[in-house]
C-alpha positions as CSV (number, residue, x, y, z in Angstrom):
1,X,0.0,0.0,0.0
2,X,2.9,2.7,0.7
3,X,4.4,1.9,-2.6
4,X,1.3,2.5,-4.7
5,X,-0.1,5.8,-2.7
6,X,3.1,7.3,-3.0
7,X,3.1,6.3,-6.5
8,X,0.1,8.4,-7.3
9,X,0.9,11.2,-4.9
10,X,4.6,11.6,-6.7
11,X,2.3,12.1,-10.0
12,X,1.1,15.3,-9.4
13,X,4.7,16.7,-8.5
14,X,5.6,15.1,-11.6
15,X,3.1,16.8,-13.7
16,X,3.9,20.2,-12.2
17,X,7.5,19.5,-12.1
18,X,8.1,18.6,-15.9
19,X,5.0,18.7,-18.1
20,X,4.4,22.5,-16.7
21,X,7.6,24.0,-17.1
22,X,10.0,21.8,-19.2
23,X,10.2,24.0,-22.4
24,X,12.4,21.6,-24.3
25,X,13.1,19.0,-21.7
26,X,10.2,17.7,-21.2
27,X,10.6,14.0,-20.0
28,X,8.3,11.8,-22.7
29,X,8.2,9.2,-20.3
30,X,4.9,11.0,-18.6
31,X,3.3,11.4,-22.2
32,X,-0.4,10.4,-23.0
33,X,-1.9,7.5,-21.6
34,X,0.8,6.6,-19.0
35,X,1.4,6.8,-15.1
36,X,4.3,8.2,-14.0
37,X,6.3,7.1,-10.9
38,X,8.6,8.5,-8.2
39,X,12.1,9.1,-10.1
40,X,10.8,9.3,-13.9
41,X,11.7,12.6,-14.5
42,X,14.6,14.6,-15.4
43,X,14.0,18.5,-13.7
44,X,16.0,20.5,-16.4
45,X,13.3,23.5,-17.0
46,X,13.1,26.8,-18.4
47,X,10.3,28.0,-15.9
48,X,9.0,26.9,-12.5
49,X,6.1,25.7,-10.7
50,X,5.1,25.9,-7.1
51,X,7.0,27.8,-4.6
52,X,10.7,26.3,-3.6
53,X,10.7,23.2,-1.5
54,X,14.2,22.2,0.9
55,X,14.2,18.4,1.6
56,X,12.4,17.4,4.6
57,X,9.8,19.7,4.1
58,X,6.0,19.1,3.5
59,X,5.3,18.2,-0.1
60,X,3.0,20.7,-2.0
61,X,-0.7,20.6,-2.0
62,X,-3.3,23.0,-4.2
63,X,-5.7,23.3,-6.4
64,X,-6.4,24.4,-9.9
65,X,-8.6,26.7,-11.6
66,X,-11.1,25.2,-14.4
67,X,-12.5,28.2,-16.0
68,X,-14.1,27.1,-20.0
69,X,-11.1,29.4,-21.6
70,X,-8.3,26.8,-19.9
71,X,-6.6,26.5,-23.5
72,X,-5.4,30.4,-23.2
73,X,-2.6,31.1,-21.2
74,X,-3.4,33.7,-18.2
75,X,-2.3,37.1,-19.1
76,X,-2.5,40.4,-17.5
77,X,-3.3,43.2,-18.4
78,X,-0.9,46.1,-18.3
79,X,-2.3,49.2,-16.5
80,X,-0.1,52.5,-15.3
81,X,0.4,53.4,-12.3
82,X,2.3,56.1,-10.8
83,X,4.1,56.1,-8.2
84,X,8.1,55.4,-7.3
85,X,9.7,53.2,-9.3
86,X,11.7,49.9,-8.9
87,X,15.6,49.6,-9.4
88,X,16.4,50.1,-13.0
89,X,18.2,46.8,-12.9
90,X,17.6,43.3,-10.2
91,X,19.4,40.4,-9.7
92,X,17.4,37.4,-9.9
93,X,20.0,35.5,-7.9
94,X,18.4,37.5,-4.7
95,X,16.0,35.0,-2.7
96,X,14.1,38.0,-2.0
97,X,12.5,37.7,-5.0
98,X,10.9,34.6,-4.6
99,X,7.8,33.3,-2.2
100,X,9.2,30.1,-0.9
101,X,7.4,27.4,1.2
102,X,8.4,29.9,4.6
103,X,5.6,32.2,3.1
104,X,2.8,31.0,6.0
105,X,-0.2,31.3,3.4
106,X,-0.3,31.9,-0.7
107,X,-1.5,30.8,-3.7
108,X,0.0,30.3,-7.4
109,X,-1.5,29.6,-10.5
110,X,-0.1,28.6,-13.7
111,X,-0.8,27.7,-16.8
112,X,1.5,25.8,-19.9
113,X,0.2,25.4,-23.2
114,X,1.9,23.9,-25.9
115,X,0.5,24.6,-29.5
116,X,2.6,22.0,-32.5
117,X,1.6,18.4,-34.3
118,X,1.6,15.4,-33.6
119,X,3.4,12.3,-35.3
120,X,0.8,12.2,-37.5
121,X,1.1,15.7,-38.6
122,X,-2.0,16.8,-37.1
123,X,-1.9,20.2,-35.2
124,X,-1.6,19.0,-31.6
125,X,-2.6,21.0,-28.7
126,X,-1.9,20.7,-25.0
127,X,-2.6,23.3,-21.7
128,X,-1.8,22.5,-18.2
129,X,-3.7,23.9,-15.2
130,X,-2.7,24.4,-11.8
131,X,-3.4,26.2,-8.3
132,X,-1.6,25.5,-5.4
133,X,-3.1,27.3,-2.1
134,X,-1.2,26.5,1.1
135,X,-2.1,28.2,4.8
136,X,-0.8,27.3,8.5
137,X,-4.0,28.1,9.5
138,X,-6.2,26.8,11.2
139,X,-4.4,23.7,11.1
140,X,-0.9,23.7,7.8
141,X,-3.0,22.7,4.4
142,X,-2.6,22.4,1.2
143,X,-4.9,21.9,-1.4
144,X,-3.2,21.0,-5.3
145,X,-5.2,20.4,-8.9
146,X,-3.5,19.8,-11.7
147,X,-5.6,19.4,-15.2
148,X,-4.3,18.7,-18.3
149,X,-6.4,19.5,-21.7
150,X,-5.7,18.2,-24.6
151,X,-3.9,14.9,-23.2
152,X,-4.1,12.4,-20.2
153,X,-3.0,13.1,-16.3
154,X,-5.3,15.4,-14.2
155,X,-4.6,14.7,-10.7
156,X,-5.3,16.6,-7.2
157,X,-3.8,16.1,-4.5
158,X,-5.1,17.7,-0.6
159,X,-2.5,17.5,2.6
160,X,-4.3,18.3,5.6
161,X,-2.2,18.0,9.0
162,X,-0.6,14.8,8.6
163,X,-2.6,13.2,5.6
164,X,-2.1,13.5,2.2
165,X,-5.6,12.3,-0.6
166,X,-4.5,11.8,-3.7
167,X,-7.1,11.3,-6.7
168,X,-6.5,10.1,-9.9
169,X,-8.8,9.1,-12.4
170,X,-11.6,8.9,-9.8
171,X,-9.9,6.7,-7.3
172,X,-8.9,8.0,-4.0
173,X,-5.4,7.4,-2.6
174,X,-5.0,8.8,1.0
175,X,-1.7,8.0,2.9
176,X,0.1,8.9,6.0
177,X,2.2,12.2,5.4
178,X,4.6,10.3,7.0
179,X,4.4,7.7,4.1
180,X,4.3,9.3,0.9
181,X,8.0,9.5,-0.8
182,X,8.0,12.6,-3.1
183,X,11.5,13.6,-4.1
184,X,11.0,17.4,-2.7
185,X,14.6,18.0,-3.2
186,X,13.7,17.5,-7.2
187,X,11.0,19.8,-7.1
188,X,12.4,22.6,-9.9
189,X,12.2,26.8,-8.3
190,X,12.2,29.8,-10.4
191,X,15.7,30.7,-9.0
192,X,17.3,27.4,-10.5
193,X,15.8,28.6,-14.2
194,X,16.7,32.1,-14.4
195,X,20.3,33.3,-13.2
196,X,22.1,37.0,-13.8
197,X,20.9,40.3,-14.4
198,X,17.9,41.9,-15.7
199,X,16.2,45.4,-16.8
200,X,13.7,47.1,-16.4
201,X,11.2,48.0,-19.1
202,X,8.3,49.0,-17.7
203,X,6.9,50.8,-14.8
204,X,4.1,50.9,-12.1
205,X,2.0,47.6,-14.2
206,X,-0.8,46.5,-11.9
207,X,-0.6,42.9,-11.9
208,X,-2.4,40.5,-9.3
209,X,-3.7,43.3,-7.3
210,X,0.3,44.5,-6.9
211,X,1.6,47.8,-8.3
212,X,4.8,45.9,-9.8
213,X,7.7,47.1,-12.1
214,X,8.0,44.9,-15.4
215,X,11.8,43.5,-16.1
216,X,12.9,41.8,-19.2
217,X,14.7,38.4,-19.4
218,X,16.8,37.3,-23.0
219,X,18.5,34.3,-23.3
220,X,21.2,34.7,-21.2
221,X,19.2,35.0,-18.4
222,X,17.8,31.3,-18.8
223,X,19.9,28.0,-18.2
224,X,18.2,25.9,-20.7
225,X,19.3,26.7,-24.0
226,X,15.8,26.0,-25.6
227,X,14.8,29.1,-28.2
228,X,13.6,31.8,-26.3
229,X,11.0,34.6,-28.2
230,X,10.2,36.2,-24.7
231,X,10.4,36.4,-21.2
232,X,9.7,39.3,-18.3
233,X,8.8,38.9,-14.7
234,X,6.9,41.1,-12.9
235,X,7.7,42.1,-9.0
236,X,5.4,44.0,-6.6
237,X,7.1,47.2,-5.4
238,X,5.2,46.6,-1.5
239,X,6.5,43.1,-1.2
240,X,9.5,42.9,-3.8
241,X,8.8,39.3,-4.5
242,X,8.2,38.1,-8.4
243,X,4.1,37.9,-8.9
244,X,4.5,37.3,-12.6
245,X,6.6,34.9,-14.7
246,X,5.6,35.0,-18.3
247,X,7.5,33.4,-21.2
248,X,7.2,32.9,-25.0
249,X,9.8,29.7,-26.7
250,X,9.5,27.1,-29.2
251,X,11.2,23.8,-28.4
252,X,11.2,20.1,-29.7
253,X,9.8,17.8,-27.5
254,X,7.3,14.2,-26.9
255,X,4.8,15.8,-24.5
256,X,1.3,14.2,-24.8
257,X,1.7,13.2,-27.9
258,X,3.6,16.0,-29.6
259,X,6.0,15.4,-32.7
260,X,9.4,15.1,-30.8
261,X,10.8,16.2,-34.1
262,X,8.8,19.5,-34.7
263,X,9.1,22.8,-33.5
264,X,6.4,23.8,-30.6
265,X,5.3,26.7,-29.5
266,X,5.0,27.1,-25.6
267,X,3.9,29.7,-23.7
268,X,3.5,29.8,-19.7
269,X,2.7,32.3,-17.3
270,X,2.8,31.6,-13.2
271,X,1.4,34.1,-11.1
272,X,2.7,34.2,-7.3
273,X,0.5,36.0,-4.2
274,X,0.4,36.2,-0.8
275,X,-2.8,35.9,1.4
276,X,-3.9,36.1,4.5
277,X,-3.6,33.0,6.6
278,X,-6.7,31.0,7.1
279,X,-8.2,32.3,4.3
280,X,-8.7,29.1,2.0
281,X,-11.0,26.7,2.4
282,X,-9.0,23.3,2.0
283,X,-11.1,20.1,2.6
284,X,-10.7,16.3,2.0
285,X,-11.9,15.6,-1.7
286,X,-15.9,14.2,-1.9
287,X,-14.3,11.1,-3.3
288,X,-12.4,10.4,-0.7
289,X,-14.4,11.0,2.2
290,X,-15.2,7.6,3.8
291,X,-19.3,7.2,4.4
292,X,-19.4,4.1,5.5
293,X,-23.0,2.4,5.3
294,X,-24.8,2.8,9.2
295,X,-23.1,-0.4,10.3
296,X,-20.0,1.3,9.7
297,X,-20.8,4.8,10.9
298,X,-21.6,6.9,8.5
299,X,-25.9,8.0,8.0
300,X,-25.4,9.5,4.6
301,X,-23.2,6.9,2.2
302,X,-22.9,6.9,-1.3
303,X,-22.1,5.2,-4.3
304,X,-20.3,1.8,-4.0
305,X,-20.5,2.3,-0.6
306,X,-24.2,2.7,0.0
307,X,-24.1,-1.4,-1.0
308,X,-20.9,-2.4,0.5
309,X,-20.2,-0.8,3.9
310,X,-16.6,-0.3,5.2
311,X,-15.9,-1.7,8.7
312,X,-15.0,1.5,11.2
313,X,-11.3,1.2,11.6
314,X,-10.3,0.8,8.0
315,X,-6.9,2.3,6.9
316,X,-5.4,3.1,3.5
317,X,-8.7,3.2,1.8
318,X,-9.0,3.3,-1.7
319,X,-12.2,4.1,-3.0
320,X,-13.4,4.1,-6.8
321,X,-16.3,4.2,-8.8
322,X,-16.2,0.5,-9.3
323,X,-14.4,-1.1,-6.4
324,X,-13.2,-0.7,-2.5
325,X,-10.2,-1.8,-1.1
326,X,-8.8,-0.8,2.9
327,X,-7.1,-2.5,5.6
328,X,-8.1,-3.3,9.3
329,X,-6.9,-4.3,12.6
330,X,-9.5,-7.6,12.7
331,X,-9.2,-10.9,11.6
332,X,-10.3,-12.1,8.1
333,X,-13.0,-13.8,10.0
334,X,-14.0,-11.3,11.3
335,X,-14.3,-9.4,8.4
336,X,-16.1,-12.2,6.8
337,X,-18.6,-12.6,9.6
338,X,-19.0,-8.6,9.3
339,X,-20.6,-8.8,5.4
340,X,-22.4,-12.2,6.2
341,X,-24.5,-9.9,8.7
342,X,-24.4,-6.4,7.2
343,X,-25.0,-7.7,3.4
344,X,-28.5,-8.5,3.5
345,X,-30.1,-5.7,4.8
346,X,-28.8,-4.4,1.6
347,X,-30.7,-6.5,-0.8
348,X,-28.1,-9.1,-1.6
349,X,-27.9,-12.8,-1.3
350,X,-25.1,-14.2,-0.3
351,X,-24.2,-17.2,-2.8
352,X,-20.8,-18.4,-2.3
353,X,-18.3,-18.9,0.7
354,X,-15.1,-19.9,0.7
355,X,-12.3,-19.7,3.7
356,X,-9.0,-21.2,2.5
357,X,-6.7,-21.8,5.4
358,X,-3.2,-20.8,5.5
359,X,-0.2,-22.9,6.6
360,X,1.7,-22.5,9.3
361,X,5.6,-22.0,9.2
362,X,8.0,-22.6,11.7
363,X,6.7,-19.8,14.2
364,X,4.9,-18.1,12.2
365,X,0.9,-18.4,11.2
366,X,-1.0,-16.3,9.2
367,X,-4.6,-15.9,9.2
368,X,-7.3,-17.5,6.6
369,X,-8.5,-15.8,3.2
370,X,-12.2,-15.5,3.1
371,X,-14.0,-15.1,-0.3
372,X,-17.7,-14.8,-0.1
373,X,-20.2,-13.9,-3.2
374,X,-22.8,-11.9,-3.2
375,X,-25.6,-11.6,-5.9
376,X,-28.0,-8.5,-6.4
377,X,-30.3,-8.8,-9.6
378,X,-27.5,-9.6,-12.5
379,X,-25.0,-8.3,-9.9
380,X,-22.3,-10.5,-9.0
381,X,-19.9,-8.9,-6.1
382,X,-16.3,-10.4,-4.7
383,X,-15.5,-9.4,-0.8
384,X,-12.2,-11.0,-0.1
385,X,-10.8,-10.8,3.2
386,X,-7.0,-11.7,3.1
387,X,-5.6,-12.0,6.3
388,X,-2.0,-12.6,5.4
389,X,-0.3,-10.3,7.2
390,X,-0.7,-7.8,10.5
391,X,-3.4,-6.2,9.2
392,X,-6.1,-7.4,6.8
393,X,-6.9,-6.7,3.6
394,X,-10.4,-6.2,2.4
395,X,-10.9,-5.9,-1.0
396,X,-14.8,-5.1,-3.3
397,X,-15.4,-5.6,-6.5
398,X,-17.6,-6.7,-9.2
399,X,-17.1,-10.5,-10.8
């Protein structure tokens, strides 16, 4: 169970950390249709994505926005504004410049799209969404949504105290904190990407509610080497941290699909603001609330779970549209006895029942599997109850 939730959890840093922001380098082993894990990706990028992470810090939790114009990149708007004016010239090496995971509460949005063909020749198109919102208040949360249009990999991911839900594809994968192995100290930062001096070109822009002072980046400002059309950042005269990133390339690369061969056009822009603590409102996902039928606790259930009730005490849930899987501290007996009783009430008949007994070796003796059948009109349901290890495992499905 570790292993897989932390798989899932690593794929939304792996979305934000290299199909976001790798103009050029984008690792084509997350392309269309597969699932990424821990370690797949190379973090050589030309932009960023959330706020800098040091190792042994919290991973990154947010959420994305899903307005109908997704496929644009989020611009702003310059407006003038007077007032007094930012150095002619800033070094981007200065950490000032940058909200970093210290910042007790703020919120960043991005957006990626990627405009080319595909190896069929066919003009290909491809945005990525995301929102991180993170507060200490009342209790540290994060809430993270990446969406991906155009290709395969919209994930979201919620850390609240010390657990972390991870949904992908409709399946809940909640996990101890404690648990999940995300390789923080890969997570790219703005301050890796961009290095040296740069000017400024513009003055008193109103970006993101900040009076800011508009700088411009070339080439030599960026590590990668990919073709660069434009680049500026944008930093807020009150706080003097970057609220802006915006860039303009064209690089060669596999992304979702995308002719590796072929030029594509990519634009991004990542917008950086501080709030006020306690101001988001971060809760577990629907999906992967637990409403256990009454027998399990819960008044209200729904779904897959108004049939098949999940015993109070269950850890490591996963819950999908189409099956249930969890561990408890009972026996498999127990478990078994638990559905003989409770599945019933709910309409269905149980119609096979099977315990296969486990052998015992040397000093050690595990507990039974239990395999019971239950039928509901054309229905055919599985509840297995392996008891093969310190805790059970109880797994629901459909035959």
């Amino acid at each position: 169970m570790k292993k897989r939730s932390s798989i899932f959890i690593a794929l939304v840093i792996i979305l934000t950390a290299s199909l976001a922001c790798n103009l050029g380098r984008i690792d084509p082993s997350t392309g269309a249709g597969q699932k990424p894990t821990v370690g797949s990706v190379e973090t050589n990028l030309t932009a960023t994505t959330a706020p800098s992470t040091e190792v042994g810090q919290e991973p990154t939790a947010g959420s994305v926005q899903t307005n109908p114009t997704a496929t644009t990149v989020l611009t702003q708007e310059a407006v003038a504004v007077d007032g007094t004016a930012g150095p002619e010239t800033i070094d981007l090496t200065n950490p000032a410049l940058y909200i970093s995971f210290k910042t007790p509460a703020y919120k960043f949005d991005g957006a990626t799209k990627f405009t080319g063909v595909d190896t069929n020749k066919s003009p290909k198109e491809v945005s990525l969404l995301f929102t991180e919102e993170t507060q200490s208040l009342p209790k540290k949360s994060r809430h993270f949504l990446v969406e991906v249009i155009g290709g395969n990999g919209s994930a979201e991911t919620v850390v609240i105290g010390d657990q972390v839900y991870t949904v992908f594809e409709g399946v809940c994968y909640p996990s101890p904190l404690s648990s999940v192995e995300i390789p923080a100290k890969d997570w790219p930062k703005l301050q890796d990407v961009i290095k040296g001096q740069a000017k400024r070109v513009e003055s008193g822009v109103e970006v993101n509610g900040f009076v800011t002072d508009k700088y411009k980046l070339t080439s030599e400002n960026m590590v990668a080497e990919d073709e660069l059309i434009s680049a500026f950042v944008y930093v807020a005269r009150e706080s003097g941290f970057i609220t802006l990133f915006e860039l303009q390339g064209r690089s060669k690369t596999g992304f979702q699909g995308l002719d590796p061969n072929q030029f594509t056009d990519v634009s991004i822009a990542y917008h950086y603001n501080s709030v006020k603590d306690g101001s988001f409102e971060i809760a577990i996902p629907a999906v992967c609330e637990n409403p256990a039928a009454p027998a399990g606790g819960s008044p209200n259930p729904t779904g897959l779970l108004a049939e098949f009730p999940v015993m109070n005490g269950a850890k490591a849930s996963l819950i999908g549209k189409e099956s249930v899987f969890y561990q408890i501290k009972k026996t498999a007996t127990e478990v078994a006895d638990f559905y003989r009783v409770e599945m019933p009430k709910h309409g269905w008949t149980l119609t096979d029942d099977k315990t296969v007994e486990r052998v015992k070796k040397g000093n050690v003796s595990t507990g039974p599997v239990v395999t019971l059948a239950f039928t509901k009109e054309s229905k055919i349901f599985i509840v297995k109850s392996d008891g093969g290890g310190p805790l059970t495992g109880v797994s629901i499905q459909e035959k």
